[in-house]
DRENROMAR-624479 format. One record per residue (C-alpha): x negated, y negated, z; residue in one letter. Coordinates in steps of 0.1 Angstrom, whole numbers, plus 5000, padded with zeros to 4 digits. Example, Ala and Ser with C-alpha at 12.3 -4.5 7.8 and 13.67 -1.06 7.14 Angstrom:
487750455078A
486350115071S
//
This chain:
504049694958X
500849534944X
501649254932X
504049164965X
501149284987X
498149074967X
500548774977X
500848845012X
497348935018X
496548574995X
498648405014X
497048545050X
493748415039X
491848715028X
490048724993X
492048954975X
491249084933X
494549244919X
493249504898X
494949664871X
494149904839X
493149554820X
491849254836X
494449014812X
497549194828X
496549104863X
495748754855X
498948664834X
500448764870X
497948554890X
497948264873X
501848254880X
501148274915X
498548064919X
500447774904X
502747824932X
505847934912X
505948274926X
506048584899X
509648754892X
510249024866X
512849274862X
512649654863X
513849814831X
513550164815X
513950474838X
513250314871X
515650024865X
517349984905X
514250094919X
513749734931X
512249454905X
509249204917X
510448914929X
507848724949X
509348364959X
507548004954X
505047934972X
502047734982X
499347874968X
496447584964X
494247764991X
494648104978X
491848314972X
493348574943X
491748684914X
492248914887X
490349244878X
490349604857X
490649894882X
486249904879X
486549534898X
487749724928X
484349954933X
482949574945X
485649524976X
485049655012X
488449755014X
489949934981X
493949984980X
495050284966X
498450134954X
499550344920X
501750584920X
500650924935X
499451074902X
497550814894X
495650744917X
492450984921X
491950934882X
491350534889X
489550644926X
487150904901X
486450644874X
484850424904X
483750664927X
480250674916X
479850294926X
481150314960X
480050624976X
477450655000X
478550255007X
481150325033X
483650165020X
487150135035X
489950275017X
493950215022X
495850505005X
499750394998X
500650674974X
503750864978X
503551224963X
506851304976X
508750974965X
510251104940X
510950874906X
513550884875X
510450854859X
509251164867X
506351074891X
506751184930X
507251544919X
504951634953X
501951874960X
501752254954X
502852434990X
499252624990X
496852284992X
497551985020X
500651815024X
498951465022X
498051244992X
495351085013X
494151415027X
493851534989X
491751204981X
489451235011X
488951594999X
488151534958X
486051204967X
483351374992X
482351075006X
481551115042X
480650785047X
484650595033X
486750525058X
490550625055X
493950495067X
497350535048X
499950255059X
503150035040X
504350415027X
507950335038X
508249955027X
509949854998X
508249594982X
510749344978X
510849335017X
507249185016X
507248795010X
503848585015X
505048475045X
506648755061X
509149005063X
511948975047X
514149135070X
512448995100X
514849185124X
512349475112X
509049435107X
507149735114X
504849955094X
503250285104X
499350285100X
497450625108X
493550765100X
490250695109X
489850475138X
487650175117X
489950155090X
493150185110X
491849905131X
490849675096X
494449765086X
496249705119X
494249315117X
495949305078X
499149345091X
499749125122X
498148855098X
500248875069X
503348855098X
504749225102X
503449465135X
501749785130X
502650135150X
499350335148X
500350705148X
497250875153X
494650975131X
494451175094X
495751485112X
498651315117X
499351225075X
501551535064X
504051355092X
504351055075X
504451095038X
507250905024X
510051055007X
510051395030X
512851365048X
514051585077X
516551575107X
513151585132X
512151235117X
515351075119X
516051165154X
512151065162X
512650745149X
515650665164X
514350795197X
510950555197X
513650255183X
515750355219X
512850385237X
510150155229X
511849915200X
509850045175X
511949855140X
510550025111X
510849875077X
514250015061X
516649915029X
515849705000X
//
């Protein structure tokens, strides 16, 4: 999802660091973009299927994308939790001492419950919260970050730097604290998809991806009846 998202965000006009364990991965990936060739490389092992990157050509002369280790992040206003579930509070910890207190603004995209052949997705014990993002608020103790989660249902071969790829369906559900929901809802009108805000971090447990029940289905084809809501599906 990072590297499809970097390119749409790139593409929108924000300054955008793709951050990764070493800063030579993420720029080996950046440089392709930059030259405007687009980046494509296939999934293999375990998760082969899953979905491989495959970010098209494009223009990419007035980009602002560079490359970063996962410490580069500590210096953005808005840090992207994009990892799998299980590894994410160990990369959100090895920061977290330069960016509390400094109110940053923090997008969690981790799916606990999505789960993987490879093993990760395996969800959250039954006795704690049923939230990734409610679990990171909790360990970071930062009462001054601001939280939303969002693009926990897209696959990331539907996001292109200029748009959906399905364009028939372009939303994505956003939910959390009212300043970062509104920096995320701006995100995503500009990179060319339309956010549905569902409420605030009391709502997260509802909208974990990979929990799926007969309640959500009918809810989501009751607001797609109702009010057109087209949420992100497929591959």
């Amino acid at each position: 999802m990072g590297v499809h998202l970097c390119a749409a965000w790139a593409n929108a006009g924000y300054d955008v660091t793709m951050c990764s364990r070493t800063k030579e991965k993420a720029e080996e990936i950046c440089q392709q973009l930059m030259s405007g060739k687009g980046y494509e490389k296939k999934v293999e092992g375990k998760n082969a299927g899953q979905g491989d990157y495959c970010v098209p050509p494009c223009d990419a002369k007035d980009w602002k994308l560079k490359a970063g280790d996962n410490a580069a992040a500590a210096n953005a206003d808005m840090i992207v939790l994009g990892t799998m579930y299980e590894q994410a509070w160990p990369v959100l910890e090895g920061i977290a001492p330069s960016i509390k207190g400094k109110g940053k603004v923090i997008l969690d995209m981790t799916n606990p419950f999505m789960k993987r052949p490879d093993g990760y997705g395996a969800g959250l014990p039954k006795d704690g919260p049923q939230a990734g993002i409610l679990i990171h608020k909790e360990n970071l103790n930062d009462p001054t970050a601001k939280w939303a989660g969002s693009y926990k249902h897209v696959m990331w071969t539907l996001v292109l730097p200029k748009g959906p790829k399905n364009p028939s369906r372009p939303d994505i559900e956003v939910f959390g604290d009212q300043e970062a929901v509104d920096l995320v809802v701006e995100l995503i009108y500009r990179h060319g998809w339309r956010p549905i805000v569902r409420g605030g971090l009391e709502v997260a447990p509802k909208y974990e991806g990979g929990k799926v029940s007969f309640s959500k289905i009918f809810g989501n084809l009751k607001r797609e009846i109702g009010k057109g809501e087209k949420l992100s599906v497929g591959w």
